[in-house]
Backbone as CSV, one residue per row, in Angstrom:
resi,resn,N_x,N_y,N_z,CA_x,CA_y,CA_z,C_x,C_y,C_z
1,UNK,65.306,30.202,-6.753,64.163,29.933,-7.618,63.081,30.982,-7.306
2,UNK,62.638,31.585,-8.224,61.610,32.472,-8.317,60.605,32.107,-7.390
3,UNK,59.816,33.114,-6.575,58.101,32.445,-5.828,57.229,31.393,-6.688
4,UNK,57.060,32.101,-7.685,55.921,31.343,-8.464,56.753,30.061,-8.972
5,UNK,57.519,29.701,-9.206,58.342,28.471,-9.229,58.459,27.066,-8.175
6,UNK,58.517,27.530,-7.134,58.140,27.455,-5.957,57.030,26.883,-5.669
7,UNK,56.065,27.118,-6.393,55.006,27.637,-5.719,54.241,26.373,-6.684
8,UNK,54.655,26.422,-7.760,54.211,25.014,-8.664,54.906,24.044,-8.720
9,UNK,56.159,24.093,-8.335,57.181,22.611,-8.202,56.699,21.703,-6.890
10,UNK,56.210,22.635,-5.682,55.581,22.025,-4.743,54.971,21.239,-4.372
11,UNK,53.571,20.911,-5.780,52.846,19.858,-5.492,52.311,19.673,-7.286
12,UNK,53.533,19.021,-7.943,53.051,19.295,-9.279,51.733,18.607,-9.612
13,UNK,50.937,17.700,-8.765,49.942,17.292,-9.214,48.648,18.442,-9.197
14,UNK,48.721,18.912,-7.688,47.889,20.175,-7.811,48.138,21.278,-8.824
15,UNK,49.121,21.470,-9.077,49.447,22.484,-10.011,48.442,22.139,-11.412
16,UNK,48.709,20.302,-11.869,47.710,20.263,-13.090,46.239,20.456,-13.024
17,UNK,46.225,20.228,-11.566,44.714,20.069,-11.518,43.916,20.918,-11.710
18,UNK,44.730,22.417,-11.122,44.197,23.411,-10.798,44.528,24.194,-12.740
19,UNK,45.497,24.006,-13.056,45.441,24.989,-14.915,44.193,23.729,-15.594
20,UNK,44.089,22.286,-15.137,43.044,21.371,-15.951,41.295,22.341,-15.570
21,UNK,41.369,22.839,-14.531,40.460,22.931,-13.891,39.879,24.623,-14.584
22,UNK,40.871,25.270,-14.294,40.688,26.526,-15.177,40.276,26.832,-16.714
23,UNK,40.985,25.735,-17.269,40.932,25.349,-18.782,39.702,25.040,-19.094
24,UNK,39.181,23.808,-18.092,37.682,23.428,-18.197,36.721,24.703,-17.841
25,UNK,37.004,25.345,-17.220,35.865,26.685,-16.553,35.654,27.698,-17.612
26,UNK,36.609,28.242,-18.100,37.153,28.829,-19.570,36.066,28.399,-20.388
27,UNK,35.977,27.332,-20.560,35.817,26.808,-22.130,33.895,26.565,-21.976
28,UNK,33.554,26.000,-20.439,32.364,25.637,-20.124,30.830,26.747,-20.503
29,UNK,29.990,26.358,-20.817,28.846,27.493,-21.085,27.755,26.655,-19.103
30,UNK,27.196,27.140,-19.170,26.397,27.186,-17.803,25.910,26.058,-17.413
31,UNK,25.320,25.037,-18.631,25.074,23.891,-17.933,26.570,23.037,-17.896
32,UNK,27.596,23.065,-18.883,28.540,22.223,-18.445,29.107,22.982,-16.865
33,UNK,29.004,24.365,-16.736,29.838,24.467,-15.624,29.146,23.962,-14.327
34,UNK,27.736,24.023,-14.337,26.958,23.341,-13.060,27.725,21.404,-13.350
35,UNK,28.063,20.901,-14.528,28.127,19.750,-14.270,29.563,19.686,-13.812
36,UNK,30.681,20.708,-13.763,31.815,20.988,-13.355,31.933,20.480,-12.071
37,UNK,30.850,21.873,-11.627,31.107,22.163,-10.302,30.543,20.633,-8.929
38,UNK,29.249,20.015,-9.844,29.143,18.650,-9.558,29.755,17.989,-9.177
39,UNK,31.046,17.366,-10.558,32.097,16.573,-10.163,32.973,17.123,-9.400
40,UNK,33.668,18.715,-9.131,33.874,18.937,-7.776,34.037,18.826,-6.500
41,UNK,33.102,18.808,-6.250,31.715,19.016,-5.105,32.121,17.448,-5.127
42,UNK,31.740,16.522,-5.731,31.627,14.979,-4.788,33.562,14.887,-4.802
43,UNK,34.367,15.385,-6.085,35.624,15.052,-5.588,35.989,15.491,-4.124
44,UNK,35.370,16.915,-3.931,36.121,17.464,-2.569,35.398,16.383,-1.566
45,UNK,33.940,16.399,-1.354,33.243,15.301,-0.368,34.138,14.553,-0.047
46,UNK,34.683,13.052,-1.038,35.389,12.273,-1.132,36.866,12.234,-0.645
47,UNK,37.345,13.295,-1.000,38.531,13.284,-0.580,38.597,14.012,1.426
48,UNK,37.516,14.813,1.742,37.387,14.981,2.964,37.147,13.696,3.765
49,UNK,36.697,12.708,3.287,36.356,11.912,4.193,37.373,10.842,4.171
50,UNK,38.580,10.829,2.850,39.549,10.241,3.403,40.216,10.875,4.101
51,UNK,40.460,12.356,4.085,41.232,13.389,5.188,41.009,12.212,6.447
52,UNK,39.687,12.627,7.094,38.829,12.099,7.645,39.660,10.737,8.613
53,UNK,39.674,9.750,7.796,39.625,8.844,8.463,41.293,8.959,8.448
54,UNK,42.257,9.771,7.869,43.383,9.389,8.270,43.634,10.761,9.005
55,UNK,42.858,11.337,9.523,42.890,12.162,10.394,44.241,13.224,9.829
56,UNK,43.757,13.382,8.652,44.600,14.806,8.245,44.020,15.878,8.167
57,UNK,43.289,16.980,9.435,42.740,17.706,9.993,42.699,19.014,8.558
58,UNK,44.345,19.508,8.498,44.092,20.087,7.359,43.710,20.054,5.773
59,UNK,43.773,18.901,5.734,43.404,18.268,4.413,42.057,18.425,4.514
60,UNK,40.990,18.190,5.505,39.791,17.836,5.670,39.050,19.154,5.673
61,UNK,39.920,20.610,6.512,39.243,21.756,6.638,39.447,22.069,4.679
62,UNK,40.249,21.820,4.655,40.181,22.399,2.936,39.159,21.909,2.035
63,UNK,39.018,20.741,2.054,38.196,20.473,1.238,36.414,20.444,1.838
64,UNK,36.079,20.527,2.948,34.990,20.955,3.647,34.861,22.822,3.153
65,UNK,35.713,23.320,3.141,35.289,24.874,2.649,35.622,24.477,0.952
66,UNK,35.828,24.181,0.656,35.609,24.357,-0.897,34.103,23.204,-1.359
67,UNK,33.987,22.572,-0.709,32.736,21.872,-0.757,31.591,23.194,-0.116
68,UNK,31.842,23.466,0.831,30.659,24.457,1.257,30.633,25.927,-0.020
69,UNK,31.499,25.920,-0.108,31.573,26.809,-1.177,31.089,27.040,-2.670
70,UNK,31.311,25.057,-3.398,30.656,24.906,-4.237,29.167,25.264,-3.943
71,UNK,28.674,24.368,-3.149,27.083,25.058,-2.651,26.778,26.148,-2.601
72,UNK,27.074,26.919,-1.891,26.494,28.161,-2.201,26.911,28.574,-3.598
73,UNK,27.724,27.832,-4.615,27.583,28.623,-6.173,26.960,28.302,-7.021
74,UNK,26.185,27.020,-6.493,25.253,26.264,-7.011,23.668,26.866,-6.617
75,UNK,24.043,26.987,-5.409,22.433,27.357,-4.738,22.489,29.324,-5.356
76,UNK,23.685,29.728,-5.429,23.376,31.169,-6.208,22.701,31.277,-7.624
77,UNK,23.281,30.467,-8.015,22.646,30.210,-9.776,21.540,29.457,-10.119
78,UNK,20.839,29.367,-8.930,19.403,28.570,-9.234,18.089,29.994,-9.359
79,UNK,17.367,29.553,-10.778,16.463,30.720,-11.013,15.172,30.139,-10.368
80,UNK,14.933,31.038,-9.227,13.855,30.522,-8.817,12.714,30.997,-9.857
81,UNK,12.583,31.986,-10.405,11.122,32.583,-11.578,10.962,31.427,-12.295
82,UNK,11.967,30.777,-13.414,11.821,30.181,-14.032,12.081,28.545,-13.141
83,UNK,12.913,28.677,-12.326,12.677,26.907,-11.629,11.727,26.281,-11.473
84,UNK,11.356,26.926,-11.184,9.947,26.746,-10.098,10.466,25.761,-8.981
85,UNK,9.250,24.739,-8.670,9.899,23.694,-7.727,11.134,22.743,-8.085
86,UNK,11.731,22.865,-9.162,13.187,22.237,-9.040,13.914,23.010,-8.476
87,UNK,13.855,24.382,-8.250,14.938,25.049,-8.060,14.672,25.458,-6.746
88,UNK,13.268,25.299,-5.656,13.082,25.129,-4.421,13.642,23.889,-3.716
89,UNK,13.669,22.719,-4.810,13.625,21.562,-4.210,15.846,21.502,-4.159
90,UNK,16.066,22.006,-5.445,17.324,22.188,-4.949,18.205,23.065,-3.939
91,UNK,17.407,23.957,-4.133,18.055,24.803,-2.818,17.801,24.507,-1.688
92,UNK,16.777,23.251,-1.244,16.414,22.506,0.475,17.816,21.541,-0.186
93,UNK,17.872,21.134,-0.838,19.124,19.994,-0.979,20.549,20.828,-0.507
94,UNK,20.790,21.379,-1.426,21.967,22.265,-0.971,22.163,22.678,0.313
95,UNK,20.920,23.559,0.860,21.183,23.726,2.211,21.435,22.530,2.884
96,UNK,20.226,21.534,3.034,20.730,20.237,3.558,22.218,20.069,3.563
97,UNK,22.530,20.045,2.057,24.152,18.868,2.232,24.777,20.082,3.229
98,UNK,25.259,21.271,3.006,25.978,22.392,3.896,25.520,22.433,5.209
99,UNK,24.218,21.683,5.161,24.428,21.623,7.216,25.544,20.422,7.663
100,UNK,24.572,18.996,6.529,24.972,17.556,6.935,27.057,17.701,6.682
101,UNK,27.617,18.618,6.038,29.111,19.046,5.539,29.923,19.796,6.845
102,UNK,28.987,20.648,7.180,29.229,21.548,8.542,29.390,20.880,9.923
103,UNK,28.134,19.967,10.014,28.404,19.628,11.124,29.049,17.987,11.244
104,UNK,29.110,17.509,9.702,30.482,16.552,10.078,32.327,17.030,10.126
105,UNK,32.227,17.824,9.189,33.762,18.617,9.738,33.831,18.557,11.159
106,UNK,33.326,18.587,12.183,33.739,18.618,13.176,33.526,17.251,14.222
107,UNK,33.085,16.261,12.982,33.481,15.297,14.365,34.310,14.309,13.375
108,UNK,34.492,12.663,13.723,35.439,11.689,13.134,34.991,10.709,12.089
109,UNK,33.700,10.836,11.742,32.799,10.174,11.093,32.630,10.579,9.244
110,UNK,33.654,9.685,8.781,33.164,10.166,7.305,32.222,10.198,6.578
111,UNK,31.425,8.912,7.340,30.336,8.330,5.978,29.165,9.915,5.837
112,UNK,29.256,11.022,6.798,28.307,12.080,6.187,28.673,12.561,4.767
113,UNK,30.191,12.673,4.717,30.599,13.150,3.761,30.419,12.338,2.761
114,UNK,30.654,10.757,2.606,30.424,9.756,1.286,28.897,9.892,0.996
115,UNK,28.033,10.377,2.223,26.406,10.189,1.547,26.027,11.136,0.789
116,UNK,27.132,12.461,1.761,26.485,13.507,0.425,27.134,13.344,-1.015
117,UNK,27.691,12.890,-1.264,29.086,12.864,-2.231,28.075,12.222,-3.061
118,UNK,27.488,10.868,-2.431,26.722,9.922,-3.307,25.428,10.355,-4.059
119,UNK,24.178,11.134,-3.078,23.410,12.516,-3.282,23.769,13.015,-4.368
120,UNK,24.997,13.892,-3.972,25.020,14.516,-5.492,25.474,13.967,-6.751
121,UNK,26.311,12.889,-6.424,27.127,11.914,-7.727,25.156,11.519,-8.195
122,UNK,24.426,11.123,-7.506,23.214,10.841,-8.201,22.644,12.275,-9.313
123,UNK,22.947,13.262,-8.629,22.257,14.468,-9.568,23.123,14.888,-10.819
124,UNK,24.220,14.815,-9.959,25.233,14.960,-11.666,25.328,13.746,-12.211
125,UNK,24.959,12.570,-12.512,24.106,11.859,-12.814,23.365,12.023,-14.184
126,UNK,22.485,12.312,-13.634,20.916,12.968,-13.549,21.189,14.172,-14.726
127,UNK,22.166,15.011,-14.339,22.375,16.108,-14.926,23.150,16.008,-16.154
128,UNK,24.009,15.026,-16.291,24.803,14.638,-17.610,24.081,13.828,-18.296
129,UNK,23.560,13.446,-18.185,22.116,12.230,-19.052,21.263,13.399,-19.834
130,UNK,20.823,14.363,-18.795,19.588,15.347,-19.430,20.852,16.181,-20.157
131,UNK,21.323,16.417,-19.935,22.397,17.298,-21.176,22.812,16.820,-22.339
132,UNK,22.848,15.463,-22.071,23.462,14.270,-23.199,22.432,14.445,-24.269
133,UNK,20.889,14.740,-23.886,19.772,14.892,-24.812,19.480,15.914,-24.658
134,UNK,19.848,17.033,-24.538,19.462,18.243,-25.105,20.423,18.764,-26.426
């Protein structure tokens, strides 16, 4: 069987997730992709902190760097000229969650990860409501 065959028979659920995921990025203009990267961001949280408690070490480093990662693509695309203090007040958030993300990866305690998860499930939230009326 070919690599790339391989390579998607492996875990066919990831396989959808990841062409669902592309498809959606594709198609998104800037505020749907911040609300993308939202639901993301609390899926990876969420699923680190079940890593977490069933102590699947690699499951947990993966989704802790793709969570730290969303952040910084979130905290890149914030205009501070035009933000003003939303876009100060989000970038202390962001940093926040990427410390409170950082320094629970390394110990046994999930609930850092469900609070931030919850944090941001409040802003994307927040953020699909104000889109809903624009």
């Amino acid at each position: 069987m070919p690599a790339y065959a391989t390579a998607l028979s492996a875990d066919p659920y990831a396989t959808y997730r990841q062409i669902d995921l592309v498809g959606r990025t594709a198609e998104a203009d800037g505020a749907a992709l911040v609300q993308l990267l939202y639901e993301e961001l609390v899926r990876a949280l969420n699923v680190a902190a079940l890593a977490t408690e069933r102590r699947d070490f690699a499951l947990k480093s993966e989704k802790v760097t793709r969570a730290t990662a969303i952040l910084f693509a979130l905290e890149s695309g914030l205009d501070f000229d035009s933000g003003g203090d939303v876009s100060q007040t989000l970038a202390r958030l962001y940093s926040g969650a990427r410390k409170t993300i950082i320094d629970a990866s390394i110990g046994q305690d999930a609930r850092p990860f469900r609070e931030v998860a919850g944090n941001v499930g409040e802003i994307a939230a927040a953020w699909a409501q104000a889109r809903g009326r624009a």
